[in-house]
C-alpha angles and dihedrals in degrees: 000000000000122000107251092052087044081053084055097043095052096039089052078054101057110034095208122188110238128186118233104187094176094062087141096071113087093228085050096046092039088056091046085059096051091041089054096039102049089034095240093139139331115262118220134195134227083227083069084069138128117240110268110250082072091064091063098091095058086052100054091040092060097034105035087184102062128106121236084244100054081046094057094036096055086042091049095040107041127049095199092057086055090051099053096044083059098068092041082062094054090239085126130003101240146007123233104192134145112083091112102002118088116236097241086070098043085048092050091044091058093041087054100055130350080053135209114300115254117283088019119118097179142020123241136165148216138198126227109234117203115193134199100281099032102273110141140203140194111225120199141212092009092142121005114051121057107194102352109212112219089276091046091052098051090047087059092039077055109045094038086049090058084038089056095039095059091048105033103024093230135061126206109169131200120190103203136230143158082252134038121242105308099352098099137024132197122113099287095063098038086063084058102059095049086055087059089039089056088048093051089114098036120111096227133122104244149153130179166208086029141170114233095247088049092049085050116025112061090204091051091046086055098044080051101046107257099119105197087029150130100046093101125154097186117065109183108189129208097247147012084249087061097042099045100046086047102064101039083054091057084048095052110032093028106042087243118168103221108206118192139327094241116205117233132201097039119138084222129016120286113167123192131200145218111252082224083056114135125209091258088051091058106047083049088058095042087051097047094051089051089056100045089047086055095052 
């Protein structure tokens, strides 16, 4: 079973309630229609809401410093923030957001209220990439994280490995460079190095720094010197530039669906989208929160 039909499978299962605060969007309101119909997941509404002023204590749970009135004023002012204190609240399971609505807010909205996940200091993302043939990726930072320092980077190895591992049941991770492991030198990679030198103690199944054609292609990692190698399912790139570039590459010269991004690190799913996001495309990423959360 692949994993997008095991996604659908275990989110049928489960009938979880998720917020779509851009219902107003056709795509949004088309894949509400889809989720409900084929009893994927319940949509729900922002108009299913509290008032605002019973959102304030997740606020301030999430954000001490606050004042009562910042806290009233972002809840009043901003429906994402609503939504997503909606699923802080435990009202839905999860918020889809993101069709018309730039990351940075959905990101905000999450940090403000839902929180961070214990242990984690920062949020990150990834796409899923499915592939002609069914073979599937997780792609990360593809949205969130600009130039990730070495701690940064191993945030991101970390979270993507536990997303992959709910939805693939295996995680073989890649962190990506121009060289592989001590062939080349220069700052990038450096940064690199200091990420696999943060993960030393970590159980994860991991190899870097690595070229693209070594994290994919099991006769190239040899020849490199990554014995074992080459048969990797998380790429983790450098910078939001390569990761970014890279999977709109696979979109557009391989014929990839790129479903997401997902958010990571949250205390509670937030999924983002992209604005370019079809229905389709949301109904795949509701589905797939739904199965991550499950997991």
């Amino acid at each position: 079973m692949s994993v997008l039909a095991h996604a659908y499978e275990t989110a049928r299962a489960r009938k979880a309630r998720v917020v779509l605060p851009e219902m107003d969007d056709a795509r949004v309101q088309e894949a509400a229609d889809v989720l409900a119909r084929e009893g994927l997941a319940e949509p729900v509404t922002l108009e299913s809401a509290q008032s605002p002023e019973n959102y304030v204590d997740v606020v301030l749970k999430a954000k001490p410093k606050l004042s009562l009135e910042d806290a009233m004023g972002l809840l009043t002012s901003d429906p994402m923030m609503r939504a997503a204190a909606m699923v802080a609240k435990g009202e839905v399971d999860a918020m889809v957001a993101g069709a018309a609505t730039a990351t940075s807010r959905v990101i905000r909205s999450a940090i403000y209220t839902v929180g961070m996940a214990p242990g984690v200091s920062r949020a990150s993302s990834f796409f899923l990439l499915r592939f002609p043939g069914e073979k599937y990726f997780v792609f990360a930072d593809c949205a969130v994280n600009l130039a990730p320092d070495a701690e940064t980077l191993a945030a991101i190895a970390r979270a993507s490995a536990a997303s992959a591992n709910a939805l693939m049941g295996e995680a073989r991770v890649a962190l990506l460079s121009y060289s592989t492991l001590e062939s080349g030198a220069g700052p990038s990679v450096d940064v690199v190095r200091e990420a696999m030198a943060l993960l030393k103690g970590d159980a994860l199944n991991i190899t870097g720094p690595c070229q693209a054609d070594a994290a994919l292609n099991p006769l190239i990692a040899t020849r490199k010197g990554i014995h074992g190698g080459g048969h990797s399912n998380v790429l983790v790139f450098p910078s939001l530039d390569a990761g970014n570039i890279a999977y709109k590459l696979c979109q557009e010269l391989a014929g990839a669906q790129a479903i997401g991004p997902f958010l990571q690190g949250f205390a509670k799913p937030i999924c983002d989208l992209s604005r370019g996001a079809t229905a389709q495309d949301i109904v795949d990423s509701t589905v797939l929160t739904v199965a991550m959360a499950a997991g």
